[in-house]
N, C-alpha and C positions, 0 to 999 in steps of 0.2 A: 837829550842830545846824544847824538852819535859819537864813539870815542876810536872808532876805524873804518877801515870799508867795509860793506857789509857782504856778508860771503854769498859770491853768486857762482852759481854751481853750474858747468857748461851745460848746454844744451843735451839732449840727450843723442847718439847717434842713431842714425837711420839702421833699420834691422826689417827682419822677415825676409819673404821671398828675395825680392828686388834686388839685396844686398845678397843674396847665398847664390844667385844668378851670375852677377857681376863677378863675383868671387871665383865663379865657377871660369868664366870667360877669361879672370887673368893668371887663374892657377894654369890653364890649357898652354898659355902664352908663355910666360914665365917661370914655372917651377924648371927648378932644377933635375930634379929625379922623373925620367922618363916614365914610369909607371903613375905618379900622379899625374901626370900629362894625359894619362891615357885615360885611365879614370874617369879624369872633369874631362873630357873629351866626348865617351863614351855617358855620361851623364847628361851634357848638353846635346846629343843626338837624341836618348829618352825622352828627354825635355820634348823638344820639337817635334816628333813623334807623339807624343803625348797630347798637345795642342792641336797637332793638325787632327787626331783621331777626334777628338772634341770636337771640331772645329767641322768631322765630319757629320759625324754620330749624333751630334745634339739636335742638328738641322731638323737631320732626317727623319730622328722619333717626332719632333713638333709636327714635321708637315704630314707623318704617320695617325700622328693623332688626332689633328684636323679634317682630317678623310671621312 
């Protein structure tokens, strides 16, 4: 027999990318100190930058390779 509830431990939170993205999105918005602003500003530009090069570059070796 059970003599309480039995200890349920929350769920875990959501982490990796997705949340340090998010994070990044509402530090730009919200921080108080202009220099973190600039920062996750200038980190989400990276970011984008980063994808789109991907986004160019990956193509272009595949269809390089296919040749």
């Amino acid at each position: 027999m059970s003599n309480g509830p039995a200890s349920v431990e929350p769920p875990p939170r959501p982490g990796g990318l997705v949340r340090g993205f998010l994070r990044l999105i509402v530090e730009v918005d919200e921080s108080r100190r202009w220099t973190h602003r600039v920062r996750a500003a200038l980190l989400l530009v990276l970011l984008l930058v980063g994808f789109g090069a991907l986004g160019y570059w990956i193509p272009e070796i595949i269809e390089r390779y296919l040749r």
